[in-house]
N, C-alpha and C positions, 0 to 999 in steps of 0.2 A: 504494500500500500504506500510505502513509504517512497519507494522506487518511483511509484505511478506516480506520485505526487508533482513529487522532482522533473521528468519527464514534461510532465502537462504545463509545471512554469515555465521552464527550456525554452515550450514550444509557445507559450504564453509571450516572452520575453523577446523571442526572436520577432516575431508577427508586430508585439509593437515600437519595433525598432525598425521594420520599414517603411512605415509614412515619415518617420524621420527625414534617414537616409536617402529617400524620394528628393525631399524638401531640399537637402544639401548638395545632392543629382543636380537639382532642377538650377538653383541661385547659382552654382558652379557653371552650371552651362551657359546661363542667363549675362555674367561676367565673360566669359570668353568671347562671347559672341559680340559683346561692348567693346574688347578691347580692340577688335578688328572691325567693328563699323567704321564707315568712312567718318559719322562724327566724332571721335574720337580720336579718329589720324588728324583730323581737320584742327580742331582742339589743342592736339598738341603740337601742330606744327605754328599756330597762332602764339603758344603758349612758350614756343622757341622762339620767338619774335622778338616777346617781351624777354625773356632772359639774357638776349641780344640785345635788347635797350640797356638791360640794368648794367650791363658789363662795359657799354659805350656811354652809361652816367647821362641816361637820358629819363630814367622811370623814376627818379629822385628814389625820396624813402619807402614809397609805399608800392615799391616796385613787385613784392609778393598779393597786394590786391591786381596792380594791373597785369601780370601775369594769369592770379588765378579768372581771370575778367574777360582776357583775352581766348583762352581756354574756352570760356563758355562762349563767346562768341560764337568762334570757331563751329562749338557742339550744335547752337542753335542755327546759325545759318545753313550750315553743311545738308544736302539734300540728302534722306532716307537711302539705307541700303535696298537696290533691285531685289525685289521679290522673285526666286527663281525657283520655277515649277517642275521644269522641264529638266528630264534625268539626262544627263553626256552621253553619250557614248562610252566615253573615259569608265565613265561612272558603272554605264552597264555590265564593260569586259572586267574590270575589277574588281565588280561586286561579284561576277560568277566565278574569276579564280580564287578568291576568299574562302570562298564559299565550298569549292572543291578542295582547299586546302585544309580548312578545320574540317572539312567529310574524312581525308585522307590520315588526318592524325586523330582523331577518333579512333577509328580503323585502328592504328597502331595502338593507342590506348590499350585499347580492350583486348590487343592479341598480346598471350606471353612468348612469342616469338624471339619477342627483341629483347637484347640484354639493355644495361642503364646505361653503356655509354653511347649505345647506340640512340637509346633515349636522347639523351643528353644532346649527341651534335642535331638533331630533327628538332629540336626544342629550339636551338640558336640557328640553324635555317631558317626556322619559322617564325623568329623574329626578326631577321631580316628582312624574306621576306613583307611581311606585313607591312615594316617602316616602308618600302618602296612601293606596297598596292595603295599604303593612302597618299602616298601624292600620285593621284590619278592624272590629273591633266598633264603634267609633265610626264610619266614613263611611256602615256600613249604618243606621246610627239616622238618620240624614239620606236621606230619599228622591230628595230635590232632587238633593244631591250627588251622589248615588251615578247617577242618569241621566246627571249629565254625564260624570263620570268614564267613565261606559259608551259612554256616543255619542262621546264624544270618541274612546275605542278601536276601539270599533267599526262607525262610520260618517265624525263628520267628520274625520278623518285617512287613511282608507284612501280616501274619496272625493277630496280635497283631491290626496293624495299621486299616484293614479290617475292624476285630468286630468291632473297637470302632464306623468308619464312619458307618456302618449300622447300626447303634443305632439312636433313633431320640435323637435332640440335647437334651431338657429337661430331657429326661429320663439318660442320660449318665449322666450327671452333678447333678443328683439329687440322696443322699443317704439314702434309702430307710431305715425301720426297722431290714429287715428279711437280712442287707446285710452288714458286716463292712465297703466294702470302696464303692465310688459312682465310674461308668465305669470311669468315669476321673480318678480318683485317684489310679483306679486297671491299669488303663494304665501306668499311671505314675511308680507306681511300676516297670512294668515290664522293661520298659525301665530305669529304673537304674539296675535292675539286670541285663541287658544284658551290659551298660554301665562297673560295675565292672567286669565283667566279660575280656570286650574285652581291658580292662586297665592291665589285668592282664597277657593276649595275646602280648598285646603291651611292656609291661615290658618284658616279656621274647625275644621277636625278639631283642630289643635294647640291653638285658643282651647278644645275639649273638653276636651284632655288637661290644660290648665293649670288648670279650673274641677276638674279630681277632683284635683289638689295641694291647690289652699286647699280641699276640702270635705275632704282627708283632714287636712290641716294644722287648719282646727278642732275635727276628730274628736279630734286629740292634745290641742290644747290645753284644750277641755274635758275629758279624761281625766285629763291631768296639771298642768293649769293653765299658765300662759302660759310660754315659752321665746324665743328666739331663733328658732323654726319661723314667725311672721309675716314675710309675703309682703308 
């Protein structure tokens, strides 16, 4: 009874812990999504004006009103972020290799096939992975990438992963004469070449993302003339 008791707050305790956690979901997302409106760039790029006054001894003393003043300006002029309904493309092909990809590790999950380190490198593919399917718009502007990133989910990993679980366990793990490495250690291989590989995919979408900072960074600077925003 005593057991059952325990159990029932557990479940008591968990249930009203998430309209909390909803709550903190929800203001957390509510924030991000502020800090990338265009009011808020607007905002602070007004609010780089006035700290640029205060440094040039033009904002006198009360240079933190008209900074913070400036700011709101900024917020209240700046016209609404576009309302966009309409799914990418981008969007569609990397929402369905996602998608195949937590199908494909599930799969693994549940088979005892695979030993933990084999665990282990599929766990850091697949956060690679992931880091490179959300930046969608940029990996589909690359066609190159975006094959491998696809083959890699949808062929050489499920074929790689395949042979090894049809192998009996002994024989995978055991390295014969007639063979350099034992199917464990030939698995292993492979998944570090697809590892370097998808790191070097990764570096390039980010080498994207970094190339629209300095092209927005000298958007500002020839807007408002040079600042601290040099990279």
């Amino acid at each position: 009874m005593v057991t059952s008791n325990r159990h029932t707050n557990l479940r008591r305790d968990r249930v009203a812990g998430l309209p909390q956690a909803a709550g903190v979901t929800v203001i957390a997302d509510r924030v991000l999504r502020y800090l990338g409106s265009t009011k808020n760039i607007a905002g602070c790029v007004l609010a780089l004006v006035g700290f640029g006054a205060h440094f040039l001894g033009l904002a006198g003393a009360f240079w933190p009103v008209v900074v913070v003043g400036l700011y709101g300006v900024g917020a209240l002029l700046a016209p609404p972020d576009r309302i966009r309904l309409a799914v990418s493309h981008a969007e569609v092909e990397t929402s369905a290799l996602r998608a195949d990809l937590d199908a494909l590790l599930r799969k693994v999950d549940g088979s005892q096939r695979f030993p933990e380190d084999v665990r282990a490198r599929l766990r850091d593919l697949a956060d690679v992975l992931g880091g490179v399917l959300s930046r969608a718009e940029v990996l589909t502007t690359s066609p190159d990438h975006l094959h491998i990133v696809s083959q890699t989910i949808r062929a050489y990993l499920p074929t790689s992963l395949e042979s090894y679980a049809n192998l009996p366990r002994t024989y995978a793990l055991t390295r014969s004469a007639d063979r350099e490495h034992s199917a464990h250690e030939e698995l292993l291989v492979q998944l570090d070449l697809l590892d370097a590989k998808l790191h070097e995919v990764a570096q390039a979408v980010h080498r994207g993302d970094e190339q629209s900072l300095r092209d927005q960074g000298r958007f500002l600077r020839d807007r408002f003339g040079r600042s601290d925003l040099d990279l």
